[in-house]
N, C-alpha and C positions, 0 to 999 in steps of 0.2 A: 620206244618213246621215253620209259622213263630216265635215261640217260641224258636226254637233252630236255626234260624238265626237272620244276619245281610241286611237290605236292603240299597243298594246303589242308587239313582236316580243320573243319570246325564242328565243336562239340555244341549240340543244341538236338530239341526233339524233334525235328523237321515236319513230315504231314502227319495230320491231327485227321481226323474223325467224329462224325459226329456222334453223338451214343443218344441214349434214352435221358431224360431230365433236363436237357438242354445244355449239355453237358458236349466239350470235346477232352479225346481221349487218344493218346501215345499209342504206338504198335506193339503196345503189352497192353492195351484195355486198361492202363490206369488213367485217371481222370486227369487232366493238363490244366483245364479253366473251362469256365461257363463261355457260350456263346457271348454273354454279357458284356464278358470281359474284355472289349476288341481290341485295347490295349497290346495285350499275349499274343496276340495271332494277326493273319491277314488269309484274308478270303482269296484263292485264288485257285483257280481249275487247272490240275497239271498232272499227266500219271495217274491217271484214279483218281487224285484225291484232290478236296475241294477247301481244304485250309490248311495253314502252316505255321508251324510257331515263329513269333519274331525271333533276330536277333537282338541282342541289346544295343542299348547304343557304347559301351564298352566293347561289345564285341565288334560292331562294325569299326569303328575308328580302329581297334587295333589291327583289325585284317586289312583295314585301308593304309595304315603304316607300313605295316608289313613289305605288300605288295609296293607302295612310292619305294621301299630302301630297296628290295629285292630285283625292280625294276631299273632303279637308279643302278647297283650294284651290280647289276649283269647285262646293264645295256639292254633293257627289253621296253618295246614300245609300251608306254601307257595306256593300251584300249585294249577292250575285250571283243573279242568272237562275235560276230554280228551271230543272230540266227545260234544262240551259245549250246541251244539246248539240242540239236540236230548233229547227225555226223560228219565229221569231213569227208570227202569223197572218196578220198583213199589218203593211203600212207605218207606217200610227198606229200599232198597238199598241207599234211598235219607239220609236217617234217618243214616246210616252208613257210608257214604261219607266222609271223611274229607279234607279241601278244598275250591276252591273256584268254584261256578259256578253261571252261569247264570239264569236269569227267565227261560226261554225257556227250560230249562233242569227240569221243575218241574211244569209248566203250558203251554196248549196248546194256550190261547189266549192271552200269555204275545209277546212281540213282542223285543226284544232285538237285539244289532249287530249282525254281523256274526261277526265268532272268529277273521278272520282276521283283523277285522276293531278294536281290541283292544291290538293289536301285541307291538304298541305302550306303553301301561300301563305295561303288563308283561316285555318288556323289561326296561324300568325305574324301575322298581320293582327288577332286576337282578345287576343294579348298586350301585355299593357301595357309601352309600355319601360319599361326597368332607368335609373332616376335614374344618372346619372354623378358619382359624389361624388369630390371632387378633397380630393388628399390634401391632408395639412397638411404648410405649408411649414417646414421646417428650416433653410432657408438664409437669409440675409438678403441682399439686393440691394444689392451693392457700389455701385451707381450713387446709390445713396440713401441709404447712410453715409458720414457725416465721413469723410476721410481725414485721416492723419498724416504730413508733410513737412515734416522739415526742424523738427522736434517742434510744429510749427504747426498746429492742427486747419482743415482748408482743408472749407468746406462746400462741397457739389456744388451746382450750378450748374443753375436749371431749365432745359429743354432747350425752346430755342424753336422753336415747328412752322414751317414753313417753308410760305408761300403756294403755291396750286396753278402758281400762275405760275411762281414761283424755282423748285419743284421741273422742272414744265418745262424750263425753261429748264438747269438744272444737268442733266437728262438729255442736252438736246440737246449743249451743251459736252462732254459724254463722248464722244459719237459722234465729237468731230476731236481726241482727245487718242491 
């Protein structure tokens, strides 16, 4: 399979635990955040374990990028694995899939979220970006008005691009100055 996919890692603490003081806690026993905090986590029963840390919202938008360019870029349907966290039946099926899914859907001792805990990516993935409208310019480009010298109106001068070679070259020249 992995020849005919894409792998994704993302870096986050995944299932949390609850400890003593009210307290949840990483797969080293260090403390992650107070139950308190629902913010950090989300409650949810999957594999053993009964909470998970969030992702941010930085991190879902970037894996929801990702995945529109990587989809766009290889021709791959935009939905994911129904049933994501389950195996395919076998090897065609996997092989035939077109799509997105999870480890969990293709190894049993890969360990991945439950779906719900990635509701967040699909939905950013479902919004359309925000046009970037660039402001209006106020200032004018000194490089490309007249100047006054000397009460001379002195026109600017086109800027001539420099071959890949000179610029080369004036790089290397810097290295023994």
């Amino acid at each position: 399979m992995s020849k005919q996919t894409i792998g994704i890692e993302i870096s986050n603490y995944g299932p949390l635990k609850a400890s003593t003081n009210n307290n949840l806690v990483d797969a080293y026993g260090n403390v992650y955040c107070s139950l308190n905090d629902t913010e950090y986590y989300k409650q949810c029963t999957y594999r053993g374990y009964n909470y998970y840390a969030t992702m941010t919202e930085k991190q879902e938008l970037a894996v929801a990028k990702l995945l529109k360019y990587l989809c766009k870029e290889h021709d791959i349907p935009e939905i994911f694995k129904k049933d994501a966290d389950t195996l395919f039946a076998d090897a065609a099926s996997a092989k035939s899939f077109k799509g997105i899914y999870l480890h969990t859907s293709v190894r049993k001792d890969k360990f991945d979220w439950p779906y719900e805990m990635i509701t967040g990516i699909v939905d950013k993935m479902k919004e359309k970006p925000v046009k970037k409208v660039e402001p209006p310019k106020v200032c004018k480009d000194p490089a490309k008005e007249p100047k006054i010298v000397n009460k001379i109106k002195v026109e600017p001068q086109p800027v001539v691009e420099k071959t890949t070679f000179e610029k080369i070259i004036e790089f290397i020249k810097g290295l023994f100055k």
